[in-house]
Every structure is written in C-alpha cells, then in structure tokens.
C-alpha positions in Angstrom: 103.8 81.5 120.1 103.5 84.3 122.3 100.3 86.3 121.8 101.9 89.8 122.6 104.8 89.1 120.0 102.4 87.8 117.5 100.5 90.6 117.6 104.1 93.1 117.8 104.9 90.9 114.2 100.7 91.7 112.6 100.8 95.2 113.2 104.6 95.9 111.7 103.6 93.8 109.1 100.3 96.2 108.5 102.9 99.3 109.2 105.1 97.9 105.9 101.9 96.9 103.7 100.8 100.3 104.5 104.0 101.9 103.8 104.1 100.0 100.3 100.6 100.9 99.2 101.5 104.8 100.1 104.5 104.8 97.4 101.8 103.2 94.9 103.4 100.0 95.0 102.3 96.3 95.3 103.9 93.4 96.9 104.5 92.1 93.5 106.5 95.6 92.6 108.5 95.5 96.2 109.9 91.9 94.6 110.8 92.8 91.6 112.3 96.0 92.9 114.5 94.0 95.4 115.4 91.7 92.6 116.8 94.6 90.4 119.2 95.8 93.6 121.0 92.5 93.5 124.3 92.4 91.4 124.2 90.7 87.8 122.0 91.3 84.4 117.9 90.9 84.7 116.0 90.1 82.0 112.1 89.3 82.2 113.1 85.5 82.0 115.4 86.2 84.9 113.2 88.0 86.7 110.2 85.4 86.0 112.4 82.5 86.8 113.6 84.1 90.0 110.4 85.3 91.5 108.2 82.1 90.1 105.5 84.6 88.4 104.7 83.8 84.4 106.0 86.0 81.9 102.9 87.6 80.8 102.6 88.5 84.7 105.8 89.7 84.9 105.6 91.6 81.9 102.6 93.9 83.2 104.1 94.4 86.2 107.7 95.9 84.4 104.9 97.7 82.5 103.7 99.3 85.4 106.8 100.0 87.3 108.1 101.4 83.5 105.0 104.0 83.7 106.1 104.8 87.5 109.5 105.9 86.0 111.5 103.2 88.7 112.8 101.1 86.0 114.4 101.2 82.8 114.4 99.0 80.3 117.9 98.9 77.3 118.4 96.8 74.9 121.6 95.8 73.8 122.5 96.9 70.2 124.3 93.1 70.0 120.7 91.8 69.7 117.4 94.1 70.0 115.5 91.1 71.4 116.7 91.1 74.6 115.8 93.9 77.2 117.8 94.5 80.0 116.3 96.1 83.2 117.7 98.2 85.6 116.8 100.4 88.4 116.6 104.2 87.6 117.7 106.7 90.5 114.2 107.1 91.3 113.5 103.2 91.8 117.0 103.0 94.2 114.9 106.0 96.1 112.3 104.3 96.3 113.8 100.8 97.6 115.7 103.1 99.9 112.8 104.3 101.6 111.4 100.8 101.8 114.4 99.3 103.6 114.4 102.1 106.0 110.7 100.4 107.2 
C-alpha cells in the first residue's frame, strides 16, 4: 500500500470517529442507526441478528439512543410483546449529517 494514501484513509477515518463522538454517538449507535434507514420492520431480534451484537447489548444501546430522542420504539396493539423501532425526525437528522462526512 501506498504510505501517503494510507495515511489520506487514517486521518478521514479519525475526521469521521471524531465527527461521531461530537453528536454523542458510538460506533455501536452509527450501526444501528444505519440499520433503522433501511426499508422493512426492526425489531431488537432483527436488529441483534443483523448487526451480530447479543440482545441484552442491543437492548442498552436502543436504551440509549431512546434517551437521545433518535428512536422510537411502538408496539403493535395486535400483540404488546413486540416493539417496533423506528427512526424519529431527529435520528434521520442526525444520520443525515453523518452521511454528509
């Protein structure tokens, strides 16, 4: 590899890392966040499944994002057990200002 293009790749990937910390976010959060934009229904199974993290990890970090108003979670009157999560207009914001790194 080419030193000068290796070190072009380390220091956008320090410029994005930074830019992730700054909205309070972790690597973990950017994932799930990502996850959420795609098209279909995302449960925590889903989500766990999808992004290989266990379900009590997943579950504190939908906690956290909860607290951090980017997500929502509903559940369906057909059956209270399962929660459905979405985005909330200030998650899609966020992930905005992510993919415009």
């Amino acid at each position: 590899m080419n030193i000068p293009i290796a070190i072009g790749h380390y220091k956008e990937t320090l410029a994005v890392l930074r830019k992730v910390s700054s909205l309070g976010l972790t690597h973990i959060d950017v994932f799930i966040l990502y996850s959420l934009a795609k098209p279909g229904i995302h449960t925590p199974s889903s989500l766990s499944e999808y992004l290989n993290i266990t379900k009590p990890q997943i579950s504190a970090q939908l906690q956290s994002l909860l607290n951090k108003k980017l997500i929502d979670i509903k559940r369906p009157r057909a059956d209270k057990r399962v929660r459905i999560i979405s985005l909330t207009t200030k998650g899609d914001n966020t992930l905005r200002k992510l993919w415009a790194l």
